[in-house]
C-alpha positions in Angstrom: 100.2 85.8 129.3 101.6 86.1 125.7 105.8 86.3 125.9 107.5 89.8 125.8 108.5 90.6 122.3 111.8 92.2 121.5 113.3 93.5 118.6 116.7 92.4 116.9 119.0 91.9 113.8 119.4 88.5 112.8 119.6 86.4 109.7 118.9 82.6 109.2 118.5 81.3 112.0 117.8 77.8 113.8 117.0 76.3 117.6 119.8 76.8 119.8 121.3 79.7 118.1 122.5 82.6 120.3 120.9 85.9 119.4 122.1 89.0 121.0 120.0 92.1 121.8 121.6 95.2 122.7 121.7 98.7 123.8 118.3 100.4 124.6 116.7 97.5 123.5 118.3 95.6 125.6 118.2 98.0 128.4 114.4 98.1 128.3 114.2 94.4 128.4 116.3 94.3 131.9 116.0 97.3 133.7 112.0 98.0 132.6 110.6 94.5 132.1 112.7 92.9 134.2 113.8 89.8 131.9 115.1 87.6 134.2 117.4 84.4 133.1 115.9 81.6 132.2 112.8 83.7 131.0 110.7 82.7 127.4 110.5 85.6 125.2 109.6 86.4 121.6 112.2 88.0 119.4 111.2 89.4 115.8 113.5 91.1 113.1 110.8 93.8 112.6 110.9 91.9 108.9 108.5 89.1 109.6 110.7 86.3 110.8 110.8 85.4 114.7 111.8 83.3 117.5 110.7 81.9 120.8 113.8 82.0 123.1 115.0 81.5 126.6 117.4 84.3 128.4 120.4 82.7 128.6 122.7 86.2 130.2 121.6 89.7 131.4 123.7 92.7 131.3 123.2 96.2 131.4 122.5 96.8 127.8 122.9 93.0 126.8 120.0 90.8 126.7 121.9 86.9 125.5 118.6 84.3 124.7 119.3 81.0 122.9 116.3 80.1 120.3 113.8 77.3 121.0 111.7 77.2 118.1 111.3 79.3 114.4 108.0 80.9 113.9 106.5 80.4 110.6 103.1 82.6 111.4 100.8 82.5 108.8 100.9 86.2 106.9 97.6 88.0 105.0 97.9 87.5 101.2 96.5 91.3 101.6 98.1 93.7 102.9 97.6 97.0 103.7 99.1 100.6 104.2 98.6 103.8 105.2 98.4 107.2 103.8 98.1 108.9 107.2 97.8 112.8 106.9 99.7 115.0 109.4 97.7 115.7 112.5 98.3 118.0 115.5 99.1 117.3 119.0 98.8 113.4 120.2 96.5 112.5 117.2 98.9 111.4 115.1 100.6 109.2 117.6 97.4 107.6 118.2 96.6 107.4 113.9 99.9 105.7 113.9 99.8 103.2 116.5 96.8 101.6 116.4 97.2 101.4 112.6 100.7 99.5 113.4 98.7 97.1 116.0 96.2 96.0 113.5 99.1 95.1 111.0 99.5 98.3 108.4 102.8 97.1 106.4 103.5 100.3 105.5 102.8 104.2 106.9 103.2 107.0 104.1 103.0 110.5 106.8 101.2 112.9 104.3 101.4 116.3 104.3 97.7 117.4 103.4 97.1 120.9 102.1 94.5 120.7 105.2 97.2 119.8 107.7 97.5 122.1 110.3 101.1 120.9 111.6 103.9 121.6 109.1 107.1 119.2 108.7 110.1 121.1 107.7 113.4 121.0 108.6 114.7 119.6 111.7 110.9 119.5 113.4 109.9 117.4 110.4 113.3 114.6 111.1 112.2 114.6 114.9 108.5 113.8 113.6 109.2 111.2 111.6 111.8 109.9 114.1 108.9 109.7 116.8 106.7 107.9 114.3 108.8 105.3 113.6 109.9 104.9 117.0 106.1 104.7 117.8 105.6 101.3 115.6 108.6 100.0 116.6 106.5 99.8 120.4 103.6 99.2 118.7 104.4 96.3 117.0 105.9 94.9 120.0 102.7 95.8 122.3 100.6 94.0 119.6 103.3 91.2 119.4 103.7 91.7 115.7 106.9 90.4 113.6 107.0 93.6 110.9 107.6 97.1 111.8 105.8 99.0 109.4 108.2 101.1 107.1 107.6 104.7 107.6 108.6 108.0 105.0 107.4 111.1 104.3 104.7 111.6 101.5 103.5 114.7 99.3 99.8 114.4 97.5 102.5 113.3 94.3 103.6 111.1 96.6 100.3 109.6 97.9 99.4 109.3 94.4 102.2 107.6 92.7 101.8 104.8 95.8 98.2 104.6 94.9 99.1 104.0 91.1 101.2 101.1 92.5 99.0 99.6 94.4 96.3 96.7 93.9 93.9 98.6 95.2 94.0 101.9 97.1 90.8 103.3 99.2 89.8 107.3 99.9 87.8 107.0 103.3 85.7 109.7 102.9 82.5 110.6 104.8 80.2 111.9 101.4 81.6 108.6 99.5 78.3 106.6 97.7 80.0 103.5 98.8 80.8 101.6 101.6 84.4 99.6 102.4 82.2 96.0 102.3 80.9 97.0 98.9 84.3 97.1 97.4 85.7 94.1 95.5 89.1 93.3 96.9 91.8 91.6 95.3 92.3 87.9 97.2 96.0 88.8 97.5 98.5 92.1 96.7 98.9 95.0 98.5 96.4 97.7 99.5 96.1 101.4 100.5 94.1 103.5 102.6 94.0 107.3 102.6 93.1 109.0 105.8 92.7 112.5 105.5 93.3 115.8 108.4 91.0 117.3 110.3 89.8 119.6 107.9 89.1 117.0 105.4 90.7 116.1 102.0 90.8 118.6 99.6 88.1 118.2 96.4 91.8 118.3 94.1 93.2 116.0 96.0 90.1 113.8 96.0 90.2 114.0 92.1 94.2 113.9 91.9 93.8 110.5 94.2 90.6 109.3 92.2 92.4 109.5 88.7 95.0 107.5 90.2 93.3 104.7 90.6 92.0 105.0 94.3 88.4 104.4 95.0 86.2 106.9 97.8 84.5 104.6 100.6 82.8 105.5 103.4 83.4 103.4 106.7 80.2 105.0 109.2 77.5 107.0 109.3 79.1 109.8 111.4 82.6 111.4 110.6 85.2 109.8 112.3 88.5 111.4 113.4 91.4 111.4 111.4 93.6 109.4 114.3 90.9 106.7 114.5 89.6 106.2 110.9 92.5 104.2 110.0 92.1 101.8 112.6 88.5 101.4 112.3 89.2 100.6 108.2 91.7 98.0 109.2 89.2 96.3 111.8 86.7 96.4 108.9 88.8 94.5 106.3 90.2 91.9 108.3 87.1 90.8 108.7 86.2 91.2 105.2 89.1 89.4 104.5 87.9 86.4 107.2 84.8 86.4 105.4 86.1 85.6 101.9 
C-alpha cells in the first residue's frame, strides 16, 4: 500500500533533512493514522515538491521525519481548472473532491445566476473554508503533491479566467461538439466550466463564449453538476495519453 501523505511547509530541501509537521496535521497523523516511528511516509508542500521520509519522533501535535529521497514526479504540460458553480447540500463537496483527486490545479467556486445556495457573508467564508479544507484531504487521499488554489468567482470573474486561459471548455449538454473533438494545446493551462443544477444561463453561455471558451458536450445524457467535472477530467487525461 502506497505511503500516507502529509502536508507541510518546507523549502529546499535534501535527504536527511528534518522536516517538522505540526498541529492538526500532525495530530491526525498520530492519534488517527497511527504513524508510528520508524514509519515511511510521503510529505508534499501542497506546491508540487515532496519527500519520502521516515518518522524519526511522535508527539501530540508533532510529527519529526528525516527525508530519504526528493521526488521529482513528472507534472502534465496541461493543466486544468475548474469553474465549479455553487451547488446545494453535499454536491458541491463531491464536485470539489473528485475534481482535486484527478489533479484540477486550480478551483474558481462560481456563483451562477442558477445557483440555488447563496454565499454571503460569514456563510460564504465558512464555505469556502470547507472547500479548501476539502482538497487539502483530497489531495492527500489521491496522494497528490499540489493543493488546488481555491477563491471565489462571479460570471466577470469566470470570464476574465477564461480570457486568460489557453483554452477554456463550457460542458454543456446541447453543445454540437464533443471534448475529443477539441484541439488542445500540447502544454498551458486549461479551464472547464461546470454549470448548477439548473443549467447555465443562455447570457452566461454567450458572455463565456465571447471570451474565448468553447461549449462541449461530454455524454449523451445530462450529467450532474458534482460529477461533470470529474468525468471531463477522466476524459482529457486520456486525451492527453493519447497525443
Amino acid at each position: 500500500m502506497t505511503s500516507a501523505l502529509f502536508l507541510a511547509e518546507f523549502g529546499d530541501i535534501a535527504p536527511e533533512a528534518l522536516i517538522t509537521i505540526t498541529g492538526d496535521e500532525a495530530h491526525h497523523a498520530v492519534a488517527v493514522k497511527r504513524i508510528e516511528v520508524g514509519e515511511t511516509v510521503l510529505v508534499a508542500d501542497g506546491r508540487g515538491s515532496a519527500v519520502t521520509a521516515v518518522v524519526e519522533e511522535t508527539g501530540r501535535r508533532e510529527l519529526t521525519v528525516r527525508v530519504v529521497e526528493v521526488l521529482h514526479p513528472d507534472q502534465p504540460a496541461l493543466t486544468w481548472g475548474v469553474a465549479q458553480a455553487l451547488a446545494k447540500g453535499d454536491r458541491s463537496d463531491l464536485a470539489v473532491q473528485t475534481a482535486t483527486e484527478l489533479g484540477t490545479r486550480r478551483i474558481l467556486a462560481w456563483q451562477a445566476a442558477r445557483s440555488i445556495v447563496r454565499w454571503q457573508g460569514d456563510r460564504g467564508d465558512k464555505s469556502l473554508e470547507k472547500w479548501r479544507a476539502t482538497c487539502r484531504e483530497a489531495t492527500k487521499q489521491a496522494r497528490r503533491f499540489f493543493v488546488p488554489d481555491v477563491s471565489f468567482a462571479t460570471t466577470a470573474d469566470v470570464a476574465e479566467a477564461i480570457a486568460l486561459a489557453d483554452v477554456a471548455l463550457v460542458l454543456h449538454e446541447d453543445a454540437v461538439d464533443h471534448i475529443a473533438d477539441i484541439d488542445l494545446p500540447s502544454e498551458g493551462t486549461g479551464l472547464l466550466i461546470v454549470g448548477p443544477e439548473g443549467g447555465i444561463t443562455p447570457d452566461e453561455l454567450d458572455r463565456f463564449l465571447e471570451a474565448g471558451a468553447r461549449a462541449v458536450s461530454i455524454s449523451d445524457g445530462v450529467l450532474r453538476t458534482s460529477t461533470a467535472a470529474a468525468v471531463a477530467l477522466g476524459q482529457l487525461d486520456v486525451l492527453a495519453r493519447r497525443s
